[in-house]
C-alpha positions as CSV (number, residue, x, y, z in Angstrom):
1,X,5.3,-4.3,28.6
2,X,6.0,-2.3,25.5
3,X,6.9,-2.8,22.2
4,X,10.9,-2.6,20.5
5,X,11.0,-0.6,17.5
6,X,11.0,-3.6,15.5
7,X,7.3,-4.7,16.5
8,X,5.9,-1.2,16.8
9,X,6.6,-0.1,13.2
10,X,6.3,-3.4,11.3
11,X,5.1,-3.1,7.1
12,X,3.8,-6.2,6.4
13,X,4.6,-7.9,2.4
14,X,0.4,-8.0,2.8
15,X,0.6,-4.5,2.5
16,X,2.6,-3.9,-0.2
17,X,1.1,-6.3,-2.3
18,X,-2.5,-5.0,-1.9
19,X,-2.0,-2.0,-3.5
20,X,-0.6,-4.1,-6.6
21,X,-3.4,-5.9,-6.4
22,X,-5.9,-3.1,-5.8
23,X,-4.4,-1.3,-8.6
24,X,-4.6,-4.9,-10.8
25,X,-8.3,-4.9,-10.7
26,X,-8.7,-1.7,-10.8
27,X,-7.0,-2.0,-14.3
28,X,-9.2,-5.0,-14.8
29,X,-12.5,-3.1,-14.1
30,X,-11.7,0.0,-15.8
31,X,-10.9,-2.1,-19.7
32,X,-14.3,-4.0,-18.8
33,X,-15.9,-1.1,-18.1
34,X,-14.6,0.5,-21.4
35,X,-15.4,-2.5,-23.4
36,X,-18.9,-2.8,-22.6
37,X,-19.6,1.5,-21.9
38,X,-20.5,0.7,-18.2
39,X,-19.6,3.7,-16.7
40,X,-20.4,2.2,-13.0
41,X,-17.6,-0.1,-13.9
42,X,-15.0,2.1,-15.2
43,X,-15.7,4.4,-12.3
44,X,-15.4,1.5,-9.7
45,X,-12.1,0.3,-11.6
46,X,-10.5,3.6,-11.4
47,X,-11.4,4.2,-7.7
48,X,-9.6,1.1,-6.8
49,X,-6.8,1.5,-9.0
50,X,-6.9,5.1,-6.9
51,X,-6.7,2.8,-3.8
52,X,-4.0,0.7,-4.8
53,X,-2.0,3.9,-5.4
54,X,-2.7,5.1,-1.8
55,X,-1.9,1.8,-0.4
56,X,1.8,2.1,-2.1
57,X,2.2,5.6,-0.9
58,X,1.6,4.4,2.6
59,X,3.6,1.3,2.7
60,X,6.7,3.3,1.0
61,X,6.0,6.0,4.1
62,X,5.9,3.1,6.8
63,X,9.2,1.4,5.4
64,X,11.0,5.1,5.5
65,X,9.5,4.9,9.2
66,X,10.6,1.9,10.2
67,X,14.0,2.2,8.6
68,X,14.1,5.1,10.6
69,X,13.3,3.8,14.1
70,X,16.1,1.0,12.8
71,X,18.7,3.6,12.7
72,X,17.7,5.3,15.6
73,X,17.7,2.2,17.8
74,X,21.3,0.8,16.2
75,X,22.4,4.6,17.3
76,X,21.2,4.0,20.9
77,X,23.0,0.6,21.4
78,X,26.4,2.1,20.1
């Protein structure tokens, strides 16, 4: 049995807010790092705060998706 459209191209809220948090911590990092001239640390903050940003990217891409497969399957039922 397959999936609908629905099920197949779900974004979860988890999603979205991992790159907020991702990006949070990153933020967090990075200012320690600054404060305290670890380098390690700033370079770890602004990798995850890079991460965060990739995470949005992809959850704004699956919600185009699934708004798409939406519209497509409204379409089909008409």
């Amino acid at each position: 049995m397959g999936l609908g459209w629905n099920q197949s191209f779900t974004v979860t809220e988890e999603t979205h807010m991992g790159g907020e948090g991702d990006k949070a911590a990153g933020r967090v990092k990075e200012a320690a790092g600054d404060l305290t001239g670890d380098k390690d640390l700033q370079g770890e903050g602004k990798t995850q705060n890079a991460a965060g940003n990739v995470k949005d990217a992809g959850s704004k891409v699956g919600d185009k998706v699934k708004d798409a497969a939406d519209n497509l399957g409204d379409s089909l039922k008409k």
